[in-house]
C-alpha positions as semicolon CSV with decimal commas, in nm:
position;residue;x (nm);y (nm);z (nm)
1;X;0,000;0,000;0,000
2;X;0,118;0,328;-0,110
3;X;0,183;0,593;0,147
4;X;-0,059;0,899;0,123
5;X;0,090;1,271;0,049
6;X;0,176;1,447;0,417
7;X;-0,142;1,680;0,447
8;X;-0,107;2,045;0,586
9;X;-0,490;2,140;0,603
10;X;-0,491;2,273;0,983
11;X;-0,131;2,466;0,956
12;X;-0,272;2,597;0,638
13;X;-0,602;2,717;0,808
14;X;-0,432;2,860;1,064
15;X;-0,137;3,064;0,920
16;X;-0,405;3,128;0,607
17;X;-0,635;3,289;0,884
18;X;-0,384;3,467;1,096
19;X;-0,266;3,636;0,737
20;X;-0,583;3,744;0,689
21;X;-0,588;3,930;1,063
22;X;-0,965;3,687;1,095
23;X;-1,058;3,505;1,443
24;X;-1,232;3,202;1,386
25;X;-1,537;3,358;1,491
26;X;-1,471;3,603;1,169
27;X;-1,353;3,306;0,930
28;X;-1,697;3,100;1,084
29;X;-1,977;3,388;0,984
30;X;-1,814;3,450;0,677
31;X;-1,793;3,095;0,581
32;X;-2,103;2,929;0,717
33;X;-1,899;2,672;0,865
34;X;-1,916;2,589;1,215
35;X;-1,669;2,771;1,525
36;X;-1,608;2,364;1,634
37;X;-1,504;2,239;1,287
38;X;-1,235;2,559;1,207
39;X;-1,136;2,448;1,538
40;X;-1,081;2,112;1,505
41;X;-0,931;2,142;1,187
42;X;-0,683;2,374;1,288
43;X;-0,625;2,203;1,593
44;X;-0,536;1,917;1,365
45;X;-0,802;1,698;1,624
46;X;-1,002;1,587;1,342
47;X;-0,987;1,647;0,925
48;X;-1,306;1,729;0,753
49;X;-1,300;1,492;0,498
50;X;-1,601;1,626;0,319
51;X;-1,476;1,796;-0,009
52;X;-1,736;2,068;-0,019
53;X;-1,533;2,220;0,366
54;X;-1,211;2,199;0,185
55;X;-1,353;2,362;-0,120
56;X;-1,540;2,597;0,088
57;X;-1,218;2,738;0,290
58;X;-0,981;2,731;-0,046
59;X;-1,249;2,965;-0,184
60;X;-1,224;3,182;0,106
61;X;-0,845;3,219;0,080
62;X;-0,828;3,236;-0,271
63;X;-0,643;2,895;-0,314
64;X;-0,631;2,627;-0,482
65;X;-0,732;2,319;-0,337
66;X;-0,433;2,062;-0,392
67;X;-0,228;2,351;-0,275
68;X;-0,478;2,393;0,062
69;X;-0,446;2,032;0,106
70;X;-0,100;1,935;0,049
71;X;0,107;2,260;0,021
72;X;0,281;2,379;0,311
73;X;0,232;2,768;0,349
C-alpha cells in the first residue's frame, strides 16, 4: 500500500487565517462553517473529509485546493 501525500490542512487554516488578521469567529460567519469544525481542523483533532469544507475554505483564501491540502504555506 502506497503511502498517502503528508497533508497540511490545519497549519494551512491557521497561518491562512492569521494572514488574513480573521478570528475564527470572523472566518466561521463569513464561511457558514461551524466555530467547532475551524477548530478542530486547525487544531489538527479531526480532518473534515467532506470535499465541499475543503472547497469551501480554499475559496475563502483564494487557493487552490491541492495547494490547501498538500502545500505547506
Amino acid at each position: 500500500m502506497k503511502n498517502l501525500k503528508e497533508r497540511y490542512v490545519g497549519q494551512n487554516l491557521k497561518k491562512l487565517r492569521k494572514k488574513k488578521e480573521k478570528t475564527v469567529k470572523e472566518v466561521s460567519i463569513e464561511t457558514g462553517l461551524a466555530i467547532s469544525t475551524i477548530q478542530d481542523i486547525e487544531n489538527e483533532i479531526s480532518f473534515s473529509n467532506y470535499i465541499d469544507t475543503i472547497v469551501t475554505l480554499s475559496k475563502y483564501f483564494g487557493v487552490k485546493v491541492h495547494d490547501f491540502v498538500y502545500k505547506k504555506f
